[in-house]
C-alpha positions as CSV (number, residue, x, y, z in Angstrom):
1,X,34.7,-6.9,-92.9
2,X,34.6,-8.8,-89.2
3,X,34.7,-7.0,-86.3
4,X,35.2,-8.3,-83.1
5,X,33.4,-7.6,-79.8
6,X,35.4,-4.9,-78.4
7,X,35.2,-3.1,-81.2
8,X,31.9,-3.1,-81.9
9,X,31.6,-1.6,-78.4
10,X,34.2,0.9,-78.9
11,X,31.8,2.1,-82.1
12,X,28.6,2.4,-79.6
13,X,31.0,4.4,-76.9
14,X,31.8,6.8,-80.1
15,X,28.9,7.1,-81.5
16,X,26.8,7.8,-78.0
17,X,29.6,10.3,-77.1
18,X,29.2,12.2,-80.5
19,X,25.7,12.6,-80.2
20,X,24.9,13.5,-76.5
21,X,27.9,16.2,-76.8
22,X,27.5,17.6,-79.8
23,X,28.3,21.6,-78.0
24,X,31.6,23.0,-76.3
25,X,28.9,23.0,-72.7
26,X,28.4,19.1,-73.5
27,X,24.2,20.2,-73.1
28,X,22.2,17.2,-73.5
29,X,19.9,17.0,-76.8
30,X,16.7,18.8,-76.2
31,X,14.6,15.7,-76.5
32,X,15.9,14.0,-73.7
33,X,15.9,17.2,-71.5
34,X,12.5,17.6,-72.0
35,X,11.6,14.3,-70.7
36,X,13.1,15.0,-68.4
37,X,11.5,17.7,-66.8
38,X,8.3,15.9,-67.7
39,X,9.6,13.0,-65.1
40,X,11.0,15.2,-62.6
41,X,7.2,17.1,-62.8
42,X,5.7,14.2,-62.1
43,X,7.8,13.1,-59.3
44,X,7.3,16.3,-57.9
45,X,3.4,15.6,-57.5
46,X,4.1,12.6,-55.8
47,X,6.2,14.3,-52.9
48,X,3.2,16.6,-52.7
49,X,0.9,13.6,-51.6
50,X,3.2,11.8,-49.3
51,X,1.9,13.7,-46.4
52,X,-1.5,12.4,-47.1
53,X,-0.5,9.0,-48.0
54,X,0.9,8.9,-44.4
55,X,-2.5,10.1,-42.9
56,X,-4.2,7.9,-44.7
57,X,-2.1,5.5,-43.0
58,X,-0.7,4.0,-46.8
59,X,2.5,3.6,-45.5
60,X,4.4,1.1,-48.7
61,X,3.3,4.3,-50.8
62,X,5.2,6.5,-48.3
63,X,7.9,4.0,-48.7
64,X,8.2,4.3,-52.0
65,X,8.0,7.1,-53.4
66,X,10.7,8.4,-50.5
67,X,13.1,5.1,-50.9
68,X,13.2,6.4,-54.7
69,X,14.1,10.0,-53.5
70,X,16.6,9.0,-51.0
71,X,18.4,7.5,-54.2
72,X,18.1,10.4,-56.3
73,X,18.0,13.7,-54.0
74,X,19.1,14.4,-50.1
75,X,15.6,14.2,-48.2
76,X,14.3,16.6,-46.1
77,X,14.4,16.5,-41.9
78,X,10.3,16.1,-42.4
79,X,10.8,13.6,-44.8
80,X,13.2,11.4,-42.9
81,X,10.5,11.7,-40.1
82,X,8.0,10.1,-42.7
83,X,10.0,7.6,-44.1
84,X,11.5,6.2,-40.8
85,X,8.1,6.5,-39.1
86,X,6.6,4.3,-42.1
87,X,9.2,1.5,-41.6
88,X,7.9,1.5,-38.3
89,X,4.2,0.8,-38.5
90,X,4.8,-1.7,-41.1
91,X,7.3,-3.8,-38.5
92,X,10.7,-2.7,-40.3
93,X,11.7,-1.5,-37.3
94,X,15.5,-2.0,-37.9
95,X,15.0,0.5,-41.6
96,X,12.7,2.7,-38.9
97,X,15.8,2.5,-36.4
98,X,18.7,3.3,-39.6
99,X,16.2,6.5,-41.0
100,X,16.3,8.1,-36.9
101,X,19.8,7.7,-36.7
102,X,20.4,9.5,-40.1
103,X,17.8,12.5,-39.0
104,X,19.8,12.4,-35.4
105,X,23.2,13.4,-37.3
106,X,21.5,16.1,-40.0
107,X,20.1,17.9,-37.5
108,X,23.2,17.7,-34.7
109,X,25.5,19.1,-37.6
110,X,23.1,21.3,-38.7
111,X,22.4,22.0,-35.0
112,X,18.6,21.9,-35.0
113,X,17.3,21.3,-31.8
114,X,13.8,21.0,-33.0
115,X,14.7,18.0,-35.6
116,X,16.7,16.5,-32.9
117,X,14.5,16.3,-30.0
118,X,12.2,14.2,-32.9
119,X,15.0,12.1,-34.0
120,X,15.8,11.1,-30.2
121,X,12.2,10.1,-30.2
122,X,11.9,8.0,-33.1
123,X,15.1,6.5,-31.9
124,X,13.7,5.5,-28.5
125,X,10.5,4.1,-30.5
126,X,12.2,1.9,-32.8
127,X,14.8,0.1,-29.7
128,X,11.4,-0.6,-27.8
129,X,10.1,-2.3,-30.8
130,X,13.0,-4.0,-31.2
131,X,13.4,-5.0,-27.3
132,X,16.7,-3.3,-27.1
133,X,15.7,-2.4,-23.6
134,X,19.4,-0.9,-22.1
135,X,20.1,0.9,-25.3
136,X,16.5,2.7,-25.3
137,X,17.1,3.7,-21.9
138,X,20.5,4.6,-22.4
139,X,18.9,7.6,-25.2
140,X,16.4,8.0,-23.2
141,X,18.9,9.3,-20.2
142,X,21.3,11.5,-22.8
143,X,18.1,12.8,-25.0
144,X,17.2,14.8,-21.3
145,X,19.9,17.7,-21.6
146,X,18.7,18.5,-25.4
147,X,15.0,19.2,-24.2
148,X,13.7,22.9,-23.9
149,X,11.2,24.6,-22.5
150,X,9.3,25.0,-26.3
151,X,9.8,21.2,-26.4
152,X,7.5,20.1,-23.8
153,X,4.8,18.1,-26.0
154,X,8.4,16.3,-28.0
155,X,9.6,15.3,-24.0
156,X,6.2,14.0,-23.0
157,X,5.9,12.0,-26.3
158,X,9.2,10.8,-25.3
159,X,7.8,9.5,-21.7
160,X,5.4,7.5,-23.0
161,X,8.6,5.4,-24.5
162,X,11.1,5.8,-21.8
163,X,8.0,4.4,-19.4
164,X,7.7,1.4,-21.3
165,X,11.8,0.7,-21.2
166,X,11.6,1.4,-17.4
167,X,9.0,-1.3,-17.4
168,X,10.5,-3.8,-19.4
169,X,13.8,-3.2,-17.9
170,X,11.8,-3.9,-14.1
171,X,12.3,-0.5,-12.9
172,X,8.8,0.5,-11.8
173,X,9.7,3.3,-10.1
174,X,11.6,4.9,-12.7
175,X,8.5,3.7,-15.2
176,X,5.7,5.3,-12.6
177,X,7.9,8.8,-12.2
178,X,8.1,8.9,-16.0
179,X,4.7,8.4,-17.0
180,X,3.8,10.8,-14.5
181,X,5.9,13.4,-16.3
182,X,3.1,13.3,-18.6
183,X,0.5,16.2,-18.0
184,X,-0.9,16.8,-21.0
185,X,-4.7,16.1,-20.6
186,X,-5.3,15.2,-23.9
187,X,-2.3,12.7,-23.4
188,X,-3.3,11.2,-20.0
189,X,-6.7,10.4,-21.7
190,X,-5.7,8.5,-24.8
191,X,-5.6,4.7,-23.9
192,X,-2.4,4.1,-24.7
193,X,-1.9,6.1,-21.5
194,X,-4.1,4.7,-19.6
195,X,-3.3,1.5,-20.4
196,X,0.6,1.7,-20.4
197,X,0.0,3.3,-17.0
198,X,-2.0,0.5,-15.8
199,X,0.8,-2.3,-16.2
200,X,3.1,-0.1,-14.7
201,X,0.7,-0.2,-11.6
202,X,0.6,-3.5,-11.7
203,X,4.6,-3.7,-11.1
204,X,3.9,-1.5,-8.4
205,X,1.1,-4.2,-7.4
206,X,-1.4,-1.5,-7.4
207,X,-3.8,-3.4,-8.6
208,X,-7.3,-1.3,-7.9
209,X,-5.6,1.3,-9.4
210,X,-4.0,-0.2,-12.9
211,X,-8.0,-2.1,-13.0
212,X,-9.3,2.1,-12.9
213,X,-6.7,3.0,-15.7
214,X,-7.6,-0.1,-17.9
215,X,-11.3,0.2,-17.6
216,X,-10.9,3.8,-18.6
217,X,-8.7,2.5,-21.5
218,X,-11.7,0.2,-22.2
219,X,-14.4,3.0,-22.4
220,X,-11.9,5.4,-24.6
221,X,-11.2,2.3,-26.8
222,X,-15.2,1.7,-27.5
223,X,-16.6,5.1,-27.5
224,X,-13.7,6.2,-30.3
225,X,-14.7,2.4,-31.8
226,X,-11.3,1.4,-31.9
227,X,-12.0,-2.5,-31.4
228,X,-8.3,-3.1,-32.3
229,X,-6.7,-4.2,-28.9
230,X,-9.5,-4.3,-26.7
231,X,-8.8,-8.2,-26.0
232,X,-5.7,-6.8,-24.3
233,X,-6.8,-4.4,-22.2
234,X,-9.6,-7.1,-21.4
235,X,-6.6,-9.7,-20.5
236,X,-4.9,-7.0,-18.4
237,X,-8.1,-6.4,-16.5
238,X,-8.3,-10.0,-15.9
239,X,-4.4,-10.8,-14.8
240,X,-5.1,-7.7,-12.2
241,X,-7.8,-9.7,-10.4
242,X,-5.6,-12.6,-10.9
243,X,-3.0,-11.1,-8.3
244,X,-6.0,-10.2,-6.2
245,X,-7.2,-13.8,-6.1
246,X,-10.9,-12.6,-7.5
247,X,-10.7,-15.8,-9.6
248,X,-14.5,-15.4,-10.8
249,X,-14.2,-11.9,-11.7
250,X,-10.8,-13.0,-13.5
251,X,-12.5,-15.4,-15.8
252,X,-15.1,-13.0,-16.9
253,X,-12.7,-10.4,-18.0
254,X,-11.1,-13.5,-19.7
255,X,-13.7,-15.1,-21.4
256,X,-14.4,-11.8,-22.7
257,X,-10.9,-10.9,-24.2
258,X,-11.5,-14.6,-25.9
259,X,-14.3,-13.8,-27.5
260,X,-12.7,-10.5,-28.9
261,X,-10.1,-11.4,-30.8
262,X,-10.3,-11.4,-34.6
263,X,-8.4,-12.6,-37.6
264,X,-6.0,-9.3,-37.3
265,X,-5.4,-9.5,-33.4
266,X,-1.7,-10.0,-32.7
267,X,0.0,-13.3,-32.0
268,X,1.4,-11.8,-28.7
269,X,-1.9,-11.0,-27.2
270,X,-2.6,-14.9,-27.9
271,X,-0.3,-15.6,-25.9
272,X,-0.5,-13.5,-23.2
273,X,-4.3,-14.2,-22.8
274,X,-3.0,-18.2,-22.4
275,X,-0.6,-17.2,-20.1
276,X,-3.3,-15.0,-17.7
277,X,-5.5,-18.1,-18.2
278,X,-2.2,-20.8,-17.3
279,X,-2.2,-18.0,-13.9
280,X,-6.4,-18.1,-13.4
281,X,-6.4,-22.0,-13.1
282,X,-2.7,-22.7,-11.6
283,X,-4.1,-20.3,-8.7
284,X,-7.3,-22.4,-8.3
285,X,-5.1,-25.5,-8.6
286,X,-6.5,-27.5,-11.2
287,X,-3.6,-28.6,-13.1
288,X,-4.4,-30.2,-15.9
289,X,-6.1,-27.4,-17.4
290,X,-2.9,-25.1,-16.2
291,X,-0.9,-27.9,-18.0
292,X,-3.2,-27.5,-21.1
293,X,-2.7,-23.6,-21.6
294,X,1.2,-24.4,-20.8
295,X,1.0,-26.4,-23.9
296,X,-1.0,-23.7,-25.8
297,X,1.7,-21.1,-24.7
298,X,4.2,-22.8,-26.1
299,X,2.6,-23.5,-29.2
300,X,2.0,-19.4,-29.4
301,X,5.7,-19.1,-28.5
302,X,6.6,-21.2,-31.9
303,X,4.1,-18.6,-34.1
304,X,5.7,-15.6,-32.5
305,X,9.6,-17.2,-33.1
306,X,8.6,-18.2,-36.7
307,X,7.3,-14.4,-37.1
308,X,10.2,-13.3,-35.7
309,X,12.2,-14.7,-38.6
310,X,9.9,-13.7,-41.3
311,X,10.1,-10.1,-40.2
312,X,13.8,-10.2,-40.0
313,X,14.5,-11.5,-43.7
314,X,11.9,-9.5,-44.9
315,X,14.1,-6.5,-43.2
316,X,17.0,-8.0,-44.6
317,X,15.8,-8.2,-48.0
318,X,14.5,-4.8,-48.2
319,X,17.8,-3.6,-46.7
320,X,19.3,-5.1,-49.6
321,X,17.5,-4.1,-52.3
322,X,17.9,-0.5,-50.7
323,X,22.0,-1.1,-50.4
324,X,21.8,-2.7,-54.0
325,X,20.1,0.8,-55.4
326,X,22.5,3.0,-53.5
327,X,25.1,1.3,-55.1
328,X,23.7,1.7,-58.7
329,X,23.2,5.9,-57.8
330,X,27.1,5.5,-57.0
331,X,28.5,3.7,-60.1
332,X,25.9,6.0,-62.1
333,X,27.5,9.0,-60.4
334,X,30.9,8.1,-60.9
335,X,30.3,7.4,-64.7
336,X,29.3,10.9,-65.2
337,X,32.1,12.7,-63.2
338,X,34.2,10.5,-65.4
339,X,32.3,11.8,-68.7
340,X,32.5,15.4,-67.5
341,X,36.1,15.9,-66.7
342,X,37.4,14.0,-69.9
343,X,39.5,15.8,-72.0
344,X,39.9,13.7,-74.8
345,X,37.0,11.5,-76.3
346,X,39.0,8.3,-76.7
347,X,41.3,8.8,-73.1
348,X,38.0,9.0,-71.5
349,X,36.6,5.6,-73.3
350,X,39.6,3.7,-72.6
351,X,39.9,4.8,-68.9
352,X,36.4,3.7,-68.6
353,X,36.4,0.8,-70.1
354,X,39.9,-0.4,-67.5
355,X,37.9,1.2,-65.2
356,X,34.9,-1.2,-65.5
357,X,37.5,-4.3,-65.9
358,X,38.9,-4.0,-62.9
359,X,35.6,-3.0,-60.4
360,X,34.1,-6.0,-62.3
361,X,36.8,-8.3,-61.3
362,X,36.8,-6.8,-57.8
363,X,33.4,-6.6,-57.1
364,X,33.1,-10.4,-58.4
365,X,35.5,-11.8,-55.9
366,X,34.4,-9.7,-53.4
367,X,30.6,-10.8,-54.1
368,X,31.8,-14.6,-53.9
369,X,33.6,-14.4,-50.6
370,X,30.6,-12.6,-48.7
371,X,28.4,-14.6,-50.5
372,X,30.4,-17.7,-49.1
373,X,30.1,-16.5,-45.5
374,X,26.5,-15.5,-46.1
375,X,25.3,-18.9,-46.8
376,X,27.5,-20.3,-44.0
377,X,26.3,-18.1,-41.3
378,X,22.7,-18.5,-42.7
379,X,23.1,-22.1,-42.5
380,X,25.1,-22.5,-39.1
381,X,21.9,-20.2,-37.8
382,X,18.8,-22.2,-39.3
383,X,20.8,-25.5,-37.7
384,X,21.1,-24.3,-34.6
385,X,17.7,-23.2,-34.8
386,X,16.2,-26.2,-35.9
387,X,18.5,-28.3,-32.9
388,X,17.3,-26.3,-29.9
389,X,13.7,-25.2,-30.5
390,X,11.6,-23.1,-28.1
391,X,9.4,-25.9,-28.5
392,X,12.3,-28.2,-26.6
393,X,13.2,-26.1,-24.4
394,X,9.6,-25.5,-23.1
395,X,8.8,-29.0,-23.1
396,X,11.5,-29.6,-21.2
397,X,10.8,-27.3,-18.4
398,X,7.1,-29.0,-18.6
399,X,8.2,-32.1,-17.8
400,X,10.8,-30.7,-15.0
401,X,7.0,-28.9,-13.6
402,X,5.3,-32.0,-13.8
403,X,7.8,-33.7,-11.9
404,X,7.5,-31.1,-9.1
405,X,4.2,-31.1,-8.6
406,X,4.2,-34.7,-8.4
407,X,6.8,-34.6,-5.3
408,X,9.6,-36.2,-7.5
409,X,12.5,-34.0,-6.5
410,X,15.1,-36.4,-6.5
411,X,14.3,-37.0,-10.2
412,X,13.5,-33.8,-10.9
413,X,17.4,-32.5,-9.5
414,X,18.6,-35.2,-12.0
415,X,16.8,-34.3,-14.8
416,X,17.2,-30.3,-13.8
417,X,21.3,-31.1,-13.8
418,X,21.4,-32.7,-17.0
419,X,19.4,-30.2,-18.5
420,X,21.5,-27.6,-17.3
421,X,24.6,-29.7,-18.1
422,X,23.1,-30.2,-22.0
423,X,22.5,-26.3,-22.5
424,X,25.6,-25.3,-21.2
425,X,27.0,-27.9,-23.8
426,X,25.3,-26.7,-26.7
427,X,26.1,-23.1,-26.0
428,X,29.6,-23.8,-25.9
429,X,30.4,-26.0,-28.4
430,X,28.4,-23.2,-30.8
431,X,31.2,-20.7,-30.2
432,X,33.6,-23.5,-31.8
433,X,33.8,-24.8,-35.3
434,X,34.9,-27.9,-34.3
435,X,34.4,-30.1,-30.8
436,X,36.4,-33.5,-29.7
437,X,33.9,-36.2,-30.8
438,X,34.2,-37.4,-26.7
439,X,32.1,-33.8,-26.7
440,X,30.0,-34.2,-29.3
441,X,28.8,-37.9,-27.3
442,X,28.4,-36.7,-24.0
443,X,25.9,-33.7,-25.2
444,X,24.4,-36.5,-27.3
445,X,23.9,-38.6,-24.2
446,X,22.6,-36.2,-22.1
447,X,20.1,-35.1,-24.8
448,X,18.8,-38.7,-24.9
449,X,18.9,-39.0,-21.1
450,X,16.7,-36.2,-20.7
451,X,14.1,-37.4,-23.5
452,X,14.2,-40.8,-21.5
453,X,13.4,-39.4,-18.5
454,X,10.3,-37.1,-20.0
455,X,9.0,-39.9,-22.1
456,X,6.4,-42.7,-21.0
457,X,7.6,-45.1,-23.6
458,X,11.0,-45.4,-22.4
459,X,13.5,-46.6,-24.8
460,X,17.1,-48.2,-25.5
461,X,20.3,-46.2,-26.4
462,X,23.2,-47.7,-27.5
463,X,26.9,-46.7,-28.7
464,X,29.7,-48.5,-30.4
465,X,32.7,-46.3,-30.7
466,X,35.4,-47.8,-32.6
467,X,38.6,-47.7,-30.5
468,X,41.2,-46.3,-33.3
469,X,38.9,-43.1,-33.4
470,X,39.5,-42.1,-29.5
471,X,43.2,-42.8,-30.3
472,X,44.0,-40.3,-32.9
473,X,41.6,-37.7,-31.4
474,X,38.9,-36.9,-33.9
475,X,37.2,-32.9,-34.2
476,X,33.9,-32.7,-35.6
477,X,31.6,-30.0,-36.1
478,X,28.8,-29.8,-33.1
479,X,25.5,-30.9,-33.6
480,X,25.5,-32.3,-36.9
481,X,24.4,-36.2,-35.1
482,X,21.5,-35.0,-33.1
483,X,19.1,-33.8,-35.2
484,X,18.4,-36.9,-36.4
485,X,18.6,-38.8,-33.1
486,X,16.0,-36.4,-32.5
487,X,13.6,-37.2,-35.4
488,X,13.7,-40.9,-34.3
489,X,12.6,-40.4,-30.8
490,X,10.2,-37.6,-31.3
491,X,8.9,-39.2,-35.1
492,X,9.7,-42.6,-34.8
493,X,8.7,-43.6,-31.1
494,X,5.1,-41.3,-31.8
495,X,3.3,-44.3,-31.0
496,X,3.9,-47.0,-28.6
497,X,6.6,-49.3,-29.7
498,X,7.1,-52.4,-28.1
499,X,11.1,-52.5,-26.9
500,X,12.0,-48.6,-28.8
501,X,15.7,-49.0,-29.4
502,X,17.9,-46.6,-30.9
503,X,21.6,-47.4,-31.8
504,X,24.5,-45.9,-32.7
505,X,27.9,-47.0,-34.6
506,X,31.0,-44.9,-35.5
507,X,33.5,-46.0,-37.5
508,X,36.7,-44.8,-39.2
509,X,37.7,-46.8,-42.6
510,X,39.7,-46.0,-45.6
511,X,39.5,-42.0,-44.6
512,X,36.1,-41.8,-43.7
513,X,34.3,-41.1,-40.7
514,X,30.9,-43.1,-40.5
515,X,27.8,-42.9,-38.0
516,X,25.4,-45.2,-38.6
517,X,22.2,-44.2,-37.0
518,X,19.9,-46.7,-36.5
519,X,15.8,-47.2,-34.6
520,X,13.4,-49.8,-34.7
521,X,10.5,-47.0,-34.9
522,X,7.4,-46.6,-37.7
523,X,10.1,-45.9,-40.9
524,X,10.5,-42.9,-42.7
525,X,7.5,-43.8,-45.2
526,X,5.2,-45.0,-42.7
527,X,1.9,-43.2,-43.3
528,X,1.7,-41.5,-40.0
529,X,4.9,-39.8,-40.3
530,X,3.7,-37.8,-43.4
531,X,2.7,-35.1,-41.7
532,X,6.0,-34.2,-40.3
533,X,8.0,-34.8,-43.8
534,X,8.7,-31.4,-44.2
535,X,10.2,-30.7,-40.8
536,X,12.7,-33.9,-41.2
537,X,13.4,-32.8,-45.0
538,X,14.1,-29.2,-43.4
539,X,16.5,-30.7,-41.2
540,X,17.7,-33.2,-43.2
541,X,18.3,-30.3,-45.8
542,X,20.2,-28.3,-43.7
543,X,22.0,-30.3,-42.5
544,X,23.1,-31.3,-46.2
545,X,24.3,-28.0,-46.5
546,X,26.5,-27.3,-44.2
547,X,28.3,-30.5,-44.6
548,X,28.5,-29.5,-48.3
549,X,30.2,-26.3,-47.3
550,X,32.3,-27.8,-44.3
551,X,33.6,-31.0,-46.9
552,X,34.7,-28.1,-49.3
553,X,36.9,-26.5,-46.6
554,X,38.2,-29.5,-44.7
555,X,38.9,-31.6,-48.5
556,X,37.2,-34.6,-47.2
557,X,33.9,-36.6,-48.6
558,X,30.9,-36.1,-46.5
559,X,27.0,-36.6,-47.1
560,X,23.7,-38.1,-45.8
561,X,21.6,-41.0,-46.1
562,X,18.5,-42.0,-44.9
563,X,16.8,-45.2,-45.8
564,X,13.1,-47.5,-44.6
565,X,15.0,-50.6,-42.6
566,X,12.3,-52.3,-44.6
567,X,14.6,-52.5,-47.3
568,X,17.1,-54.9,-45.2
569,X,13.7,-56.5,-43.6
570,X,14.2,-54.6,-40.4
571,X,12.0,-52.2,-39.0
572,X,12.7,-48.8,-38.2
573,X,14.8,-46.1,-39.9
574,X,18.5,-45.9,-40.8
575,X,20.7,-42.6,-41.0
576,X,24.3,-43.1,-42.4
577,X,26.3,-40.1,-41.9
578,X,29.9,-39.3,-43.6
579,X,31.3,-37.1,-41.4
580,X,33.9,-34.1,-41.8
581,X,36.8,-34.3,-39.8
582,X,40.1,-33.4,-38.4
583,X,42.8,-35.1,-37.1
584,X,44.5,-32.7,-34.0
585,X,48.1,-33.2,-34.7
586,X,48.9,-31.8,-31.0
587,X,47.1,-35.3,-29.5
């Protein structure tokens, strides 16, 4: 006899059902119950040991063994704490920020004040760590009203934050009242006192008084032999006799933090030891060692963006895989309401099965669609970032310095208006999905103006713009022509061509919208271009696909092409984009 697939799966439903509720109480089978207790026993030990796992500072243990009991059981006000505080120290700080927010409304409907003076804490922690400067202070100023008497050590742990907002925010006042506010001994001793207190000083341009505070920061730091972030308290010490023009004391304090840092010293305190050392020799006016710390600053600038990304899709996949097991608890929890409050065996099977069906067919549409604007935004992001780099932008403002300290003005106010002319540009045509190609050009232009300006090697541009195209008026999306514009100046011009030329043709045949990209630089297989392959693949990549997703929703052909000029016994590099388009039918 032949059965087919759905009733072979009606027999396993049967047969499962039969077995598991073999009583009128539907009691599971005694085997499985006591494995059951065996699991939940040890589970149990594990909650035991989370405290100590957090002392000992093993925070992904913390993490896990709480994540999984979030899932399966309401945690408890202490355990939120734990869990949130974890997220925290391992850079999560968005999970951290989620957890507080939770704790904040448990203990407001349960009305404990004790839990919520904690949870306005650990909510003020995780905004500074994100930088969301007005919103921290804005807890800080409601959390005020909720503090007691009793709560005096939770308020002063709650300074310490609300100082650092002030600061950030460039309210020193505010930042030098609050951190006053805290009396504790024991507190005003720790170096993260003293040395918190000490930058706010120097806002206040205190400066012998922030150099006491971060000395004694110093002393705590090596007597307790917590080497850690001593190269930043050394930095401090040195930008404070910076502002007091004690260059040679400056550099010693400098020179010191240097030689301090270690493999598992922050990227920021790179950076702000280049900046403090930019200061120490822009003060004694030797400029071309300033200029050679600006470059280094910007270099640190990249690391700190590219960590910056890293720890946000780390966040975001972790905030997945979190959403993804919630979502399992609640399909697991609906299929046993369902099997409880059947009345008959094969009403309850059927219902199910329709049931399944029809969240299957929803959940699969619904999975494409976000899936669809995932990618896009994903995509629109990483070729936005890719265009306008920090890197750019702080080159850019290097050459504008340069030009200033060379008494240039009248070409640095041309290069300063077309720089302001090319952001503004970019930041508008971002908001739309398509521009006027006219737009698209004349940010194009003043990208290449400013590159021509801030190069040595100056070099050709040209445009042909076929006259049928400004007739019909053409929308394109922004910035799909630039990135590679930008590869041939920056990758193709790296060494001194004789008579650099880049070229540009659009075209509109038989449907299709062509720009044909062409320089006479090194070629795209030169050896000495190598080294940047993977940046231009990035881009080129990228760029690949979001025309892929734009062709899709506009119906016409689009793609990329890049090929060695050597092939047509040219020199140089040739791009040939197929563009989408519209056609505006109001022009």
């Amino acid at each position: 006899m032949q059965y087919n697939k759905n009733t072979i799966l009606l027999i396993l439903f049967i047969c499962f059902f039969s077995h598991g509720y073999t009583q009128e109480n539907n009691e599971k089978p005694i085997e499985d119950q006591q494995f059951k207790n065996v699991e939940n026993l040890f589970e149990n030990k594990n909650y035991e040991y989370v405290e100590q796992f957090f002392k000992e500072r093993n925070y992904d243990k913390v993490i896990d063994i709480l994540g999984k009991k979030e899932v399966d059981s309401e945690l408890s006000m202490r355990e939120y704490y734990l869990l949130a505080r974890s997220y925290g120290r391992i850079g999560q700080y968005s999970n951290g920020y989620s957890l507080a927010i939770q704790m904040f409304k448990k203990s407001s409907i349960k009305k404990d004040t004790a839990n919520l003076v904690i949870s306005y804490n650990l909510i003020a922690e995780n905004l500074t760590d994100l930088s969301k400067v007005r919103d921290g202070i804005r807890v800080c100023e409601e959390a005020a009203p909720f503090f007691r008497v009793q709560d005096s050590l939770e308020f002063q742990k709650l300074c310490f934050k609300c100082g650092v907002l002030y600061y950030y925010n460039g309210d020193y006042e505010n930042a030098y009242e609050t951190y006053n506010k805290i009396t504790r001994k024991e507190y005003r001793k720790l170096p993260l006192f003293t040395g918190n207190y000490g930058i706010v000083l120097m806002g206040l341009k205190k400066w012998d008084e922030a150099i006491v505070n971060f000395k004694n920061a110093l002393k705590y730091k090596y007597d307790s032999n917590d080497v850690k972030e001593i190269n930043i308290t050394l930095s401090n010490i040195g930008l404070a006799y910076i502002k007091q023009k004690k260059w040679k004391e400056a550099k010693i304090f400098l020179d010191s933090s240097h030689r301090s840092f270690t493999e598992e010293s922050q990227i920021r305190g790179h950076k702000t030891l280049n900046e403090n050392y930019f200061l120490l020799y822009k003060g004694q006016k030797k400029i071309d060692t300033a200029l050679e710390y600006l470059q280094r600053i910007n270099d640190w600038n990249e690391e700190i963006f590219r960590e910056k990304i890293n720890e946000k899709m780390y966040s975001l996949e972790n905030s997945n895989e979190r959403e993804y097991i919630l979502k399992k608890k609640v399909k697991v929890i609906d299929g046993e309401l369902i099997t409880l409050q059947k009345q008959k065996l094969w009403g309850a099977v059927i219902l199910l099965f329709i049931i399944l069906i029809l969240l299957s067919i929803v959940f699969i549409f619904a999975y494409n669609r976000i899936r669809i604007a995932h990618e896009n935004v994903l995509t629109e992001q990483k070729l936005l970032r890719s265009q306008m780099t920090p890197h750019f932008i702080f080159n850019s403002l290097s050459v504008l310095q340069g030009m200033i300290l060379n008494n240039e003005e009248n070409k640095a106010v041309r290069y300063l208006s077309k720089f302001s002319k090319l952001l503004r540009l970019i930041l508008e045509s971002s908001r739309e999905k398509l521009v006027y190609i006219q737009e698209e050009l004349e940010a194009l232009q003043n990208y290449v103006d400013l590159q021509s300006m801030g190069s040595k090697n100056k070099f050709k541009y040209t445009l042909e713009l076929d006259d049928n195209i400004l007739d019909i008026g053409v929308l394109i999306p922004p910035m799909l022509i630039q990135p590679f514009v930008e590869n041939a100046i920056i990758h193709g011009f790296k060494n001194n061509i004789e008579k650099p030329e880049i070229s540009i043709k659009i075209s509109f045949k038989e449907n299709k919208l062509i720009c044909l990209i062409k320089d006479n630089g090194v070629g795209i297989d030169n050896e000495e271009t190598k080294p940047m392959n993977n940046k231009k693949s990035l881009a080129t990549k990228i760029t690949s696909e979001r025309l892929k997703i734009i062709s899709k929703e506009f119906k016409v052909p689009s793609g990329v092409l890049i090929q060695n000029r050597k092939v047509f016994n040219e020199k140089g590099t040739q791009v040939t984009l197929t563009l989408p388009y519209k056609i505006d039918q109001n022009d």
